[in-house]
Structure formats: C-alpha cells, structure tokens
C-alpha positions in Angstrom: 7.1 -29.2 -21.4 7.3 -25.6 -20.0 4.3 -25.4 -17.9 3.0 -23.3 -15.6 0.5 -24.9 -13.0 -1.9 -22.4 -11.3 -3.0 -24.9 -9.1 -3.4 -24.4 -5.5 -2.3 -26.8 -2.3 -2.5 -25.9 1.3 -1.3 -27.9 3.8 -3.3 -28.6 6.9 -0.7 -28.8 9.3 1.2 -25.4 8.9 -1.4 -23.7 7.0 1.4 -22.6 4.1 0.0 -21.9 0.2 1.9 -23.9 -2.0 2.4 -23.2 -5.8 4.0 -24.6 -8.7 5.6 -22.2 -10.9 7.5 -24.0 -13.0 8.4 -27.5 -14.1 11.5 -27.9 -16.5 12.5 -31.2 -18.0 16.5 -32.2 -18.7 17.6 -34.3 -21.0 21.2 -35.5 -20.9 22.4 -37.7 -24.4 24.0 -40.9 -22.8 25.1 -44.2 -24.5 22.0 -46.1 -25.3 19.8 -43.1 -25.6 18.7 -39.7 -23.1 18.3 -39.5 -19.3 16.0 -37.6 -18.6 15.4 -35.3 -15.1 13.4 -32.3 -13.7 13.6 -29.0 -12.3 11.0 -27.3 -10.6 10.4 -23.9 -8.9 8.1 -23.7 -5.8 6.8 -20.5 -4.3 5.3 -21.2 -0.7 3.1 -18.1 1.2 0.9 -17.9 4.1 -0.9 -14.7 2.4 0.0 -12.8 5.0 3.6 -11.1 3.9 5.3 -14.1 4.7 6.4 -15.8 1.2 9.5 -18.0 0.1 10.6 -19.9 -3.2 12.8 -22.8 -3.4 14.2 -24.7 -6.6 14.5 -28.4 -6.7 16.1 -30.7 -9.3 15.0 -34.6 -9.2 14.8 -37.7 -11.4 11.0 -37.8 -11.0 8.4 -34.2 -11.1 7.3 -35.0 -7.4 10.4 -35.2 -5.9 11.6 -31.9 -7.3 8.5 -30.2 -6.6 9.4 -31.7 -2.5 12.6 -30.7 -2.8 11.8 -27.2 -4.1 8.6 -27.2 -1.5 11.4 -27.9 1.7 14.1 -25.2 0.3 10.8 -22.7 -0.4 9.7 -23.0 3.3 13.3 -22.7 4.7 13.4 -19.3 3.0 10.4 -17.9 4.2 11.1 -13.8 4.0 8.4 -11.4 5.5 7.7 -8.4 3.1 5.8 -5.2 3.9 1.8 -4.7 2.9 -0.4 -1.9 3.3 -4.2 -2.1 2.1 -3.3 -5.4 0.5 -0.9 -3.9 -1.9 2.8 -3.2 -1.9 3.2 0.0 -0.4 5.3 1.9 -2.8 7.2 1.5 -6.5 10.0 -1.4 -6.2 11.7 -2.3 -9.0 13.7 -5.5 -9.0 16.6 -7.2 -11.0 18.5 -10.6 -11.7 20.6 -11.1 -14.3 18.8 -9.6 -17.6 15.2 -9.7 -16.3 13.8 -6.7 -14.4 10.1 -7.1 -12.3 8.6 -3.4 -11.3 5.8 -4.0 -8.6 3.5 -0.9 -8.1 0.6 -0.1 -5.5 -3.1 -0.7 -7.4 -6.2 0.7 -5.9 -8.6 -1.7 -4.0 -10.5 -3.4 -6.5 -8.0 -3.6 -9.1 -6.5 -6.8 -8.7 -3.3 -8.7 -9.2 -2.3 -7.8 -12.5 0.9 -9.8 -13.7 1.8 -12.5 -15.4 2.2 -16.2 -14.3 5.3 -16.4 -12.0 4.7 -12.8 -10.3 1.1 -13.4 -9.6 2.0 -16.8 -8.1 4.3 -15.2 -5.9 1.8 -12.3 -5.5 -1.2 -14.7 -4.2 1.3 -16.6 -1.9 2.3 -13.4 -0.7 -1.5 -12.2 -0.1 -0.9 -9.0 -2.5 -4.9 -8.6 -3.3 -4.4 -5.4 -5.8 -1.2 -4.4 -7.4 0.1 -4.0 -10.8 3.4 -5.6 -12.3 5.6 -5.1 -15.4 8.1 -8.0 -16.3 10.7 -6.5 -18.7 13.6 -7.8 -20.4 13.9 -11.8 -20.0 11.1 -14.3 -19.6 12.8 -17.3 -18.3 10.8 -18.0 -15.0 13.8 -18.4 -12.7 15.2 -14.5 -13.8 11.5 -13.6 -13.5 11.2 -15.1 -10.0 14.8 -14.1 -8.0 14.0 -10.4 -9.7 10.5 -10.4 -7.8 12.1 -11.3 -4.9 14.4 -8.4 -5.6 11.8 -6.2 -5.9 10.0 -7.5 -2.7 12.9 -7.2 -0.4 13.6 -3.5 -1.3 10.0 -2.6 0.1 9.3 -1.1 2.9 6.4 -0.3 5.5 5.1 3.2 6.1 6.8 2.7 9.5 9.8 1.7 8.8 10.0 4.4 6.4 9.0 6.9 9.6 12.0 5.6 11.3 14.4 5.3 8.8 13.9 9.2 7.7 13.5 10.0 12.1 10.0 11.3 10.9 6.4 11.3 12.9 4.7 8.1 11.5 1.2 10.4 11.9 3.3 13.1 9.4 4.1 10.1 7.4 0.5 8.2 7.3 -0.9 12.3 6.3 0.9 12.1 3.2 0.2 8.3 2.2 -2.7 7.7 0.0 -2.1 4.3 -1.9 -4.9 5.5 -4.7 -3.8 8.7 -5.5 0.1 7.2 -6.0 -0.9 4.7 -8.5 0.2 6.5 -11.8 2.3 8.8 -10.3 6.3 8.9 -10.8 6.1 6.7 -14.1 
C-alpha cells in the first residue's frame, strides 16, 4: 500500500496547503491474527517560504494523516526564495539518502520526484531542479529535503554574513546563468 497522494487541501481558515506524502501500513502478528495500523507523512506550506512536515502514526489513515497535519503545522520553518527558486546549490542528507536542490530558470518547472515536489509546491518553489540520490524511502527522502532547505540562504543574508554591499552582491547574482554551473 505505498502510495503517494498528489492531492491538494487548503484550509479556509489559515490558508495552509496541505499534502499527503505518504501513507504506510503496519502490521503487527498477534494471537488470533495481525493488527494492523498507519503511518503517514504530511508536508504543510503556505507557498510562500513557509513550509513544515509532521509524521503521524494511528490505528485508522485519517487520524494519522491529523496527527501528522498538527505536528506539520507546529514545525512551520521559513526558507529563503529568490525568483521563485531556491537561490543557490543545497545539498541535504539523512541517514543514507542525499536530496541536492538547485536554482532552474523561470519557465523550467519543479523537476523532482514525488516527496520533494510535494514539499517544493508547499513551499511555493515554481522552477528548480532536484536530484534524490542514494535511498528512496520517503521519510530519508523528506528530513534530507529539509536538510537541504534549512542550509539556504537569501542574497541578503549572504551580504551580511560575508559584511559585503547587498548592491555588490545582487551585481553578481543571476539565477539563469548559475543553473549548470559548479556541477
């Protein structure tokens, strides 16, 4: 039953993007047969650089997804965008997996497989291009997203971490040209 829902909810009253990543079913052998219970994964946006995931374990799908929904939007992290795309080369890691985020020209896209491009949409990432390498299990995917997420930075905070002239900095930041470079 591993499943990956693209669909999307929005709640009215807070305005939050809601997305199912993954839904993972448990079955523990008891006497007189299996028990069965859930685990989901929840990634919750506002697609505007504020994003969060929570993970939620239930006897019954809806309650996990809730549970995974309430821990997501207790976790809610703001991450940097420029143009709509990350704004430089972020690699990320957990455990064996390994997600590398890079900047896309406008027009490009989301380009990435199921659990980064729901975190990518919730974040409100409209073009950038992502490699997943090493494991595929959808909670290594998702914690080394968020990896590579908190490990960017904006153009100025870059100008103030290196005491440089955010014009000086802005000069030499062109999102299009930076695409393939460094690879």
């Amino acid at each position: 039953m591993n499943k990956v829902s693209r669909s999307r909810r929005q709640d009215a009253d807070d305005g939050l993007i809601e997305k199912v990543i993954h839904v993972n079913r448990v079955a523990k052998v008891v006497k007189g047969g299996r028990r069965f219970s859930f685990s989901a994964i929840v990634v919750v946006g506002d697609g505007e650089g504020q994003v969060g995931v929570g993970m939620g374990k239930a006897n019954e799908v809806p309650e996990a997804i809730r549970k995974a929904t309430n821990k997501a939007k207790a976790s809610l992290l703001k991450v940097a965008m420029v143009d709509g795309t990350v704004p430089h080369i972020s690699r990320g890691e957990y455990g064996s997996g390994t997600v590398v985020l890079r900047p896309a020209a406008p027009g490009t896209g989301v380009i990435a497989g199921p659990a980064v491009r729901a975190i990518m949409d919730a974040v409100g990432y409209r073009n950038v291009l992502s490699k997943s390498l090493g494991s595929s299990n959808p909670y290594n995917v998702v914690r080394a997203t968020f990896a590579a997420l908190e490990q960017l930075e904006s153009p100025e905070q870059f100008a103030v971490r290196t005491n440089q002239d955010l014009d000086k900095v802005l000069s030499n930041y062109n999102v299009g040209a930076r695409v393939w470079r460094s690879a």
